[in-house]
C-alpha positions in Angstrom: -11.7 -15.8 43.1 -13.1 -17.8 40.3 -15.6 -15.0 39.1 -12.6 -12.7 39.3 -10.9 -15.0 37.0 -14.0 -15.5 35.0 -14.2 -11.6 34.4 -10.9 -11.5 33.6 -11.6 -14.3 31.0 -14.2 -12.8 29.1 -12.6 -9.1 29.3 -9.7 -10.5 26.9 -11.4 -10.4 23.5 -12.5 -7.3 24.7 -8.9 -5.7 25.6 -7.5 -7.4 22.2 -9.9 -5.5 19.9 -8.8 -2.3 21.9 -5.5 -3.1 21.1 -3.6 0.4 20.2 -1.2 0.4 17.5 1.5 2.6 16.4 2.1 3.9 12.4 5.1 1.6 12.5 2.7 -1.4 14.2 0.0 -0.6 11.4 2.7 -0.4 8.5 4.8 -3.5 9.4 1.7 -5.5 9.7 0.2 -4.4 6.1 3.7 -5.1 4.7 2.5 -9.1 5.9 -0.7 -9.2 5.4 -1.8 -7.0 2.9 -3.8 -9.0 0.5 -2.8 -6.9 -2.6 1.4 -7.1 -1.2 0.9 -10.9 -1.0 -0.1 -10.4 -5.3 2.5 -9.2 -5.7 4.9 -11.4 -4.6 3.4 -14.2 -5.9 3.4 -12.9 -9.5 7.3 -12.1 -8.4 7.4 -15.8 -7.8 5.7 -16.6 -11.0 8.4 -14.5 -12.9 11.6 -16.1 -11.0 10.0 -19.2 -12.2 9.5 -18.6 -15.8 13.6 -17.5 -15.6 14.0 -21.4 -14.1 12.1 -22.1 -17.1 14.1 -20.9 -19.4 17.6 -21.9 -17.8 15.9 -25.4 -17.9 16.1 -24.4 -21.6 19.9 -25.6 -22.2 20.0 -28.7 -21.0 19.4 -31.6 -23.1 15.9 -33.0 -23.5 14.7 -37.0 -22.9 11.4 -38.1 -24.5 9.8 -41.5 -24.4 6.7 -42.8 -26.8 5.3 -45.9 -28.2 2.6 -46.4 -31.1 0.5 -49.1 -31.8 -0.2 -49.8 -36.1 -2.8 -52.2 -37.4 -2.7 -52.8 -41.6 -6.1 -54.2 -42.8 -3.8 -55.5 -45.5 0.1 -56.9 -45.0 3.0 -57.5 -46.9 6.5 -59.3 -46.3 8.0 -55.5 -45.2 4.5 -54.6 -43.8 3.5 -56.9 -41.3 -0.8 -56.6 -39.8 0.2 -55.5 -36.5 3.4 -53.1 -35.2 4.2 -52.1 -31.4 7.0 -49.4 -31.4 8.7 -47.9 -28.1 11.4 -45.2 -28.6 13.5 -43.1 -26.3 14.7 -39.7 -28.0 17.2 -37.6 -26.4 18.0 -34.1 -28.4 19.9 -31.2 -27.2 20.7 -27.5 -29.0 24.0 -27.1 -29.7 23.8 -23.4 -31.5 21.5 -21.3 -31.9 23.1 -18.0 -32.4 22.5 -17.0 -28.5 18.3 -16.8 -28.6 18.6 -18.7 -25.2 21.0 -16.8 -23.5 18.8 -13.4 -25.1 15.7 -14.8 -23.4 17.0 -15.8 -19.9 18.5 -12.2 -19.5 15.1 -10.9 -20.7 12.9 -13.2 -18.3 15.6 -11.8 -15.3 14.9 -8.2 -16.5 11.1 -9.4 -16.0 11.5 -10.6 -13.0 13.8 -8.0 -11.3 10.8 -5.4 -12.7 8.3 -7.5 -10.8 10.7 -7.0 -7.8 10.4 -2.9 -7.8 6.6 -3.4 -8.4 6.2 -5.1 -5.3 8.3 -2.5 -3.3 6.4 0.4 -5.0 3.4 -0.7 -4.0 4.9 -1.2 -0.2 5.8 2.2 -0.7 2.1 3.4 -1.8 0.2 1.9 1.2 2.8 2.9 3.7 1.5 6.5 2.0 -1.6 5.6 2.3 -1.8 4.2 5.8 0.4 7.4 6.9 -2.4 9.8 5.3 -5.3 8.1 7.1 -3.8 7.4 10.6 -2.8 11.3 10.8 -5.9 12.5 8.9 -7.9 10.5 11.6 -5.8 12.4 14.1 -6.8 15.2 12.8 -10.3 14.2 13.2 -9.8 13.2 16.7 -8.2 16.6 17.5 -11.1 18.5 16.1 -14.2 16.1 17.9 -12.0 16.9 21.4 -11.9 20.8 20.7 -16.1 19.7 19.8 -16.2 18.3 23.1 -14.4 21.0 25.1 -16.9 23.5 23.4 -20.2 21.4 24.4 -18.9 21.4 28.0 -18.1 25.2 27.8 -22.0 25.5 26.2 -24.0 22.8 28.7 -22.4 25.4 31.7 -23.2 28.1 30.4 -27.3 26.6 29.3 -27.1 25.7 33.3 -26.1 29.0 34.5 -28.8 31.2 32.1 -31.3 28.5 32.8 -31.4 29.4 36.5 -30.9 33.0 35.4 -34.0 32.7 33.6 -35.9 31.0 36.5 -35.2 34.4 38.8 -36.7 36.5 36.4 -32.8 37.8 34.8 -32.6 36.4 31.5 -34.9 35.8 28.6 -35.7 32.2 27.2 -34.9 33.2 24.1 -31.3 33.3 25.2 -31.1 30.0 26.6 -33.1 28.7 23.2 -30.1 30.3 21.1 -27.6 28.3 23.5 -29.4 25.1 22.8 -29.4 25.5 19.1 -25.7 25.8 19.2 -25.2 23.2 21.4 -27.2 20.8 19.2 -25.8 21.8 16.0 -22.4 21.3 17.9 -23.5 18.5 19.0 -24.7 16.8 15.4 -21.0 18.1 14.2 -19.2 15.6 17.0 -21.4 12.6 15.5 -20.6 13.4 12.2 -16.7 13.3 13.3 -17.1 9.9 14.9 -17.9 8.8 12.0 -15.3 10.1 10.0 -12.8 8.5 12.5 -15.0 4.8 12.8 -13.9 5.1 8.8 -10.7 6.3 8.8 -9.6 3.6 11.8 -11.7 0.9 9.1 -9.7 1.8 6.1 -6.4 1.6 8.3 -7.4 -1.9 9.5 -8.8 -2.7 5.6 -4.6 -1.9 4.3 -3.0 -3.2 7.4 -5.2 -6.3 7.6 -5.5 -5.4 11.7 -8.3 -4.2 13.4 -8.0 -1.1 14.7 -10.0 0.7 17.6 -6.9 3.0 18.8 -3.9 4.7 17.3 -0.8 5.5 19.5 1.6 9.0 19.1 3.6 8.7 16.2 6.1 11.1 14.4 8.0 11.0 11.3 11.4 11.6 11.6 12.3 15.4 10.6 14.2 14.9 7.0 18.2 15.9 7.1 20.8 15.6 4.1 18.1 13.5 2.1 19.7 12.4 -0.9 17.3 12.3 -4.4 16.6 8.3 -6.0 14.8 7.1 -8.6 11.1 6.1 -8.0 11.0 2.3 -8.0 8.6 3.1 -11.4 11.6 4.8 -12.9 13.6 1.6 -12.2 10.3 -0.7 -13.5 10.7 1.0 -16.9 14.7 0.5 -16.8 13.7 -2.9 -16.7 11.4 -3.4 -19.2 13.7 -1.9 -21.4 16.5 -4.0 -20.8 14.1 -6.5 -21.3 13.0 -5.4 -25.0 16.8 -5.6 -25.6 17.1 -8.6 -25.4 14.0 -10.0 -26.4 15.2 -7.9 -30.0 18.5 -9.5 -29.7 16.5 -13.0 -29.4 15.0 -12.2 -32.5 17.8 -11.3 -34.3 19.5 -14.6 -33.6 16.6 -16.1 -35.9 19.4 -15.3 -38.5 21.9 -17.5 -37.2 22.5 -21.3 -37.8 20.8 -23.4 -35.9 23.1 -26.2 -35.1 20.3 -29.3 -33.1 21.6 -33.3 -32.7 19.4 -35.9 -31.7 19.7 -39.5 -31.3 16.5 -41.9 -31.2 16.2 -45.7 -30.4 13.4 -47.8 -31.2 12.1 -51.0 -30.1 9.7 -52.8 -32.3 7.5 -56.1 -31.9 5.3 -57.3 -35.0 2.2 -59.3 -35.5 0.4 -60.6 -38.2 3.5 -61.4 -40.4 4.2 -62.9 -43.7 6.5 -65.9 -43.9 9.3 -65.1 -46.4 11.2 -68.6 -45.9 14.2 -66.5 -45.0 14.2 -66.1 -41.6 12.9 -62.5 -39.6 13.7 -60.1 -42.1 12.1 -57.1 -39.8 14.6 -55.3 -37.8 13.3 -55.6 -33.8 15.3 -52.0 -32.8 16.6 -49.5 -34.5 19.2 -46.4 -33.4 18.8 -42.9 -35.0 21.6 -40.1 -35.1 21.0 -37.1 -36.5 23.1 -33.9 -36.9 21.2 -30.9 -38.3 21.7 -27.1 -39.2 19.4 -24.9 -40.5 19.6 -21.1 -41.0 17.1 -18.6 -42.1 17.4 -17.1 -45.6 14.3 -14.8 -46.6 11.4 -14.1 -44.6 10.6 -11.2 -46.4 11.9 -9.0 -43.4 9.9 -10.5 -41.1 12.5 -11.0 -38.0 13.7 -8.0 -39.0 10.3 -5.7 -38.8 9.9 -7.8 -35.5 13.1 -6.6 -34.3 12.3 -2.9 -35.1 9.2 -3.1 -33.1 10.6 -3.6 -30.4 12.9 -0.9 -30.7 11.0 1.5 -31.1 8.9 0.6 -27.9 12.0 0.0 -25.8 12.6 4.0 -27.5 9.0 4.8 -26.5 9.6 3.5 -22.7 12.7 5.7 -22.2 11.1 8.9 -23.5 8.3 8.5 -20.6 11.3 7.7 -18.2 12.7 10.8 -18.8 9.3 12.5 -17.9 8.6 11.0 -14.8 11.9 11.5 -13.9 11.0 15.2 -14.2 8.2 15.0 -12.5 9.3 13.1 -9.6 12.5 15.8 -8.9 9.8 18.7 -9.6 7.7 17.1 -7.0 10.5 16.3 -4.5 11.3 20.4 -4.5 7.9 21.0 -4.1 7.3 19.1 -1.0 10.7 20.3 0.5 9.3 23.5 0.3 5.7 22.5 1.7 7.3 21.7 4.7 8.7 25.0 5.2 5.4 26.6 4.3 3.2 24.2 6.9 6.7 24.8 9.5 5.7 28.7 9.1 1.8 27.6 9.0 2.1 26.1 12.4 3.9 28.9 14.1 1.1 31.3 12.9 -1.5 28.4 14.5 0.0 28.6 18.0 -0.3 32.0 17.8 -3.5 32.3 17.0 -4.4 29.8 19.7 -2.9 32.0 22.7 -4.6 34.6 21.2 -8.4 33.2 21.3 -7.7 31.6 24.4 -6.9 35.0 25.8 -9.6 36.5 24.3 -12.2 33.9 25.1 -11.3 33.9 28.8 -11.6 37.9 28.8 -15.3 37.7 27.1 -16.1 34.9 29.3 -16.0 37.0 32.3 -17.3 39.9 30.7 -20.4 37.9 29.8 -20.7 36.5 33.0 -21.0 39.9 34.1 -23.5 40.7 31.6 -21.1 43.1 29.7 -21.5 41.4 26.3 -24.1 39.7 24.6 -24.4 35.6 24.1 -23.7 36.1 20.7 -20.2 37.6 21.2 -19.5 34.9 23.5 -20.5 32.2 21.2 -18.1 33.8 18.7 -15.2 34.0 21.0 -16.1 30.2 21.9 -15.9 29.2 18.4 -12.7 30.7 17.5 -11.0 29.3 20.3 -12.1 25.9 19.0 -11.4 26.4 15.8 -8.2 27.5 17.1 -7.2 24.4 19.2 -8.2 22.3 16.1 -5.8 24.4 13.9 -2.8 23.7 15.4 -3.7 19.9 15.9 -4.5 20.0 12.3 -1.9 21.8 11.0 0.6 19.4 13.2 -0.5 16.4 11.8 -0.8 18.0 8.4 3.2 18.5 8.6 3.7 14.6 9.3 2.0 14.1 6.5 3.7 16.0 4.1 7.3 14.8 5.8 6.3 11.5 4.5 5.3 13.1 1.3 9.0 14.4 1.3 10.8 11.1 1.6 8.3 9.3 -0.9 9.2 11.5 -2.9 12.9 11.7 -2.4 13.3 7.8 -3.6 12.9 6.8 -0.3 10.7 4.2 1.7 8.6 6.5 4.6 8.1 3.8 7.0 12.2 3.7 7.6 11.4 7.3 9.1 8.5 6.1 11.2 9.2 6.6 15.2 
C-alpha cells in the first residue's frame, strides 16, 4: 500500500506536465500570464497615472524652505548671520483652460494605451490559434506517416518471406526498405515540428504544453464589421493632438496666479542701534499677478500648426487602414467559402484513394501489379488522409482570421 501510494506520488509531476489543454485553456491563460500583455498594462497604468498627475494639477500647491546667510561684513539692516523659514502656498486661478486641454489629452493617452493592450490580446489569441491548429495539422500528417509505415513494415514482412521461398527478388524488398526509411526520417522531422509548435504555444501562453485537446471555432453568422482597436488607437491620438493644440493656444490667454508667503526670521551677529530690534522676526507676502503673452514671434502659433498638421497626417492613414481592414474582412469571408468547397473536394478524394488503395492492395498481393504501383496508391492515400485533416484545421484558421478581421476578439468564438 505504501509503494502504491509512493508510485502514485512521484507519477504527479509526471501527469501535470502531460496536462492537455484546450485553445480556450491556452488563450485565457496567455491573456494572464503573457509577459508582453503584463507591458502593456503596466504602461496603461503608467498613463492613468500621469492623468492623476495632471488632475493633481488644480489644486493649490504648499511649499516649505528655510536658508541660512552669513555676511563677512554687517550693517544695522544687515546683520552677520540670518536663519529664514517660510511656508508658500500658490494656486492658478486662470490660465485660459491649458489645464483642462492637458488632462483631456493625458485621458486620450491613456484610453489609446487601453486599445493597445486589447490589440495585442487580440494578436496572440491569432497567434496561439495559428500554431495550436497548424500543430494539428502536423499531428494529422505524422498519423497518416504512421498508418503508412505500418502498411510498409507488413508488406517488407510478407516479401521478405516471399524472398526466402525463392518468389520474389531482394531487390524488391530493398526498394520497400528505402521507402520505409525515407518515410520513416519524414515522421522525425514532423515530431519536431510539433515539439516546436506545442513550445511556441507554451512560450505565448506562459503554460507548458505536451497535449492539445479538440477545439473548434464557432462557424461566423450575422457578423457585424468594427473598427480594428488600431483604428480606434489613432482616434485617440488625435483627440489627443487637439488638445494638446488647444493647450498651446491658451499660451495667449492671461494668466491670472496668487500666492501668499510667510517667513520666519532669526538673526545673529547684529549691530546695536540703541533703538530697540529694528529687524522684523516674520514677515507675510500676498501677491496677485497676471501676465499674458504679447509677441513671440509666432512661436505658440507655429507650435500649434504642427500639431495640426500631424493630427491631419494621423487621420489620412486612418482612413487607409480602414480600407484595408474592410478589404481584408471580404477577403476572408470569401476564403472561407473557398476552403468550405476545398474540403468537400478533400473528402472526396479520400474515399477515392482509399478505394483505390484497397483494390491495388489485393491486386499486388496477387502479384497483378508491381511494388511500384502499390507504393503510389499507398502514398496517395496518405496524402489524402492528411488533406482533409489539413484542409479542416486550415478552415479554423481562417474562421478566426474572419472575426479578427471583422473587429472582433477570436477567442469569444473559441468552443
Amino acid at each position: 500500500m505504501i509503494y502504491t501510494r509512493l508510485l502514485l506520488l512521484s507519477l504527479l509531476p509526471l501527469f501535470a506536465f502531460s496536462q492537455t489543454y484546450s485553445l480556450k485553456n491556452l488563450v485565457q491563460h496567455a491573456n494572464k500570464n503573457n509577459k508582453n500583455i503584463y507591458a502593456k498594462e503596466l504602461l496603461s497604468k503608467s498613463k492613468l497615472k500621469e492623468v492623476d498627475a495632471q488632475k493633481s494639477t488644480f489644486w493649490p500647491t504648499l511649499d516649505v524652505g528655510g536658508s541660512y546667510t552669513h555676511l563677512s561684513q554687517n550693517s544695522l539692516v544687515s546683520p552677520g548671520k540670518t536663519t529664514t523659514g517660510y511656508v508658500n502656498v500658490a494656486m492658478d486661478i486662470y490660465d485660459g483652460g491649458r489645464k483642462e486641454a492637458l488632462q483631456r489629452a493625458k485621458e486620450y493617452a491613456y484610453e489609446a494605451s487601453l486599445f493597445e493592450r486589447k490589440a495585442f490580446e487580440k494578436s496572440v489569441t491569432l497567434d496561439i490559434v495559428n500554431r495550436f491548429y497548424t500543430v494539428k495539422k502536423y499531428q494529422a500528417n505524422l498519423h497518416a506517416l504512421r498508418e503508412k509505415a505500418k502498411d510498409l513494415h507488413a508488406h517488407i514482412k510478407r516479401m521478405q518471406k516471399f524472398e526466402g521461398a525463392g518468389l520474389a527478388m531482394q531487390d524488391e524488398v530493398d526498394k520497400l526498405q528505402a521507402v520505409y526509411d525515407d518515410n520513416d526520417y519524414s515522421i522525425e522531422s514532423i515530431k519536431l515540428a510539433i515539439v516546436t509548435g506545442l513550445d511556441n504555444i507554451g512560450l505565448q501562453s506562459g503554460q507548458s504544453v505536451s497535449k492539445l485537446k479538440k477545439s473548434y471555432i464557432k462557424e461566423p453568422k450575422n457578423v457585424r464589421f468594427e473598427p480594428f482597436e488600431s483604428i480606434k488607437i489613432v482616434d485617440a491620438n488625435v483627440n489627443a493632438l487637439q488638445e494638446n493644440a488647444k493647450a498651446i493656444d491658451a499660451g495667449y490667454q492671461p494668466q491670472v496666479k496668487v500666492e501668499n508667503t510667510y517667513s520666519k526670521m532669526n538673526y545673529g551677529d547684529t549691530v546695536d542701534s540703541g533703538f530697540g530690534d529694528i529687524l522684523q522676526d516674520h514677515q507675510n507676502t500676498l501677491q496677485f499677478s497676471v501676465n499674458m503673452r504679447l509677441f513671440d514671434n509666432g512661436k505658440m502659433k507655429k507650435e500649434k500648426e504642427a500639431l495640426q498638421y500631424q493630427k491631419l497626417a494621423l487621420q489620412s492613414e486612418n482612413e487607409q487602414m480602414l480600407s484595408k481592414q474592410k478589404m481584408n474582412f471580404k477577403l476572408a469571408k470569401k476564403q472561407m467559402k473557398t476552403i468550405r468547397t476545398q474540403l468537400k473536394s478533400a473528402k472526396s478524394g479520400l474515399r477515392a484513394a482509399t478505394s483505390s488503395y484497397r483494390t491495388i492492395m489485393k491486386q499486388y498481393e496477387e502479384g497483378l501489379v508491381d511494388h511500384v504501383t502499390y507504393l503510389d496508391a499507398l502514398s496517395d492515400k496518405s496524402a489524402a488522409l492528411s488533406r482533409v485533416k489539413e484542409v479542416a484545421y486550415d478552415y479554423e484558421i481562417t474562421k478566426s482570421i474572419y472575426y479578427y478581421y471583422a473587429g472582433k476578439d477570436p477567442k469569444e468564438f473559441i468552443k
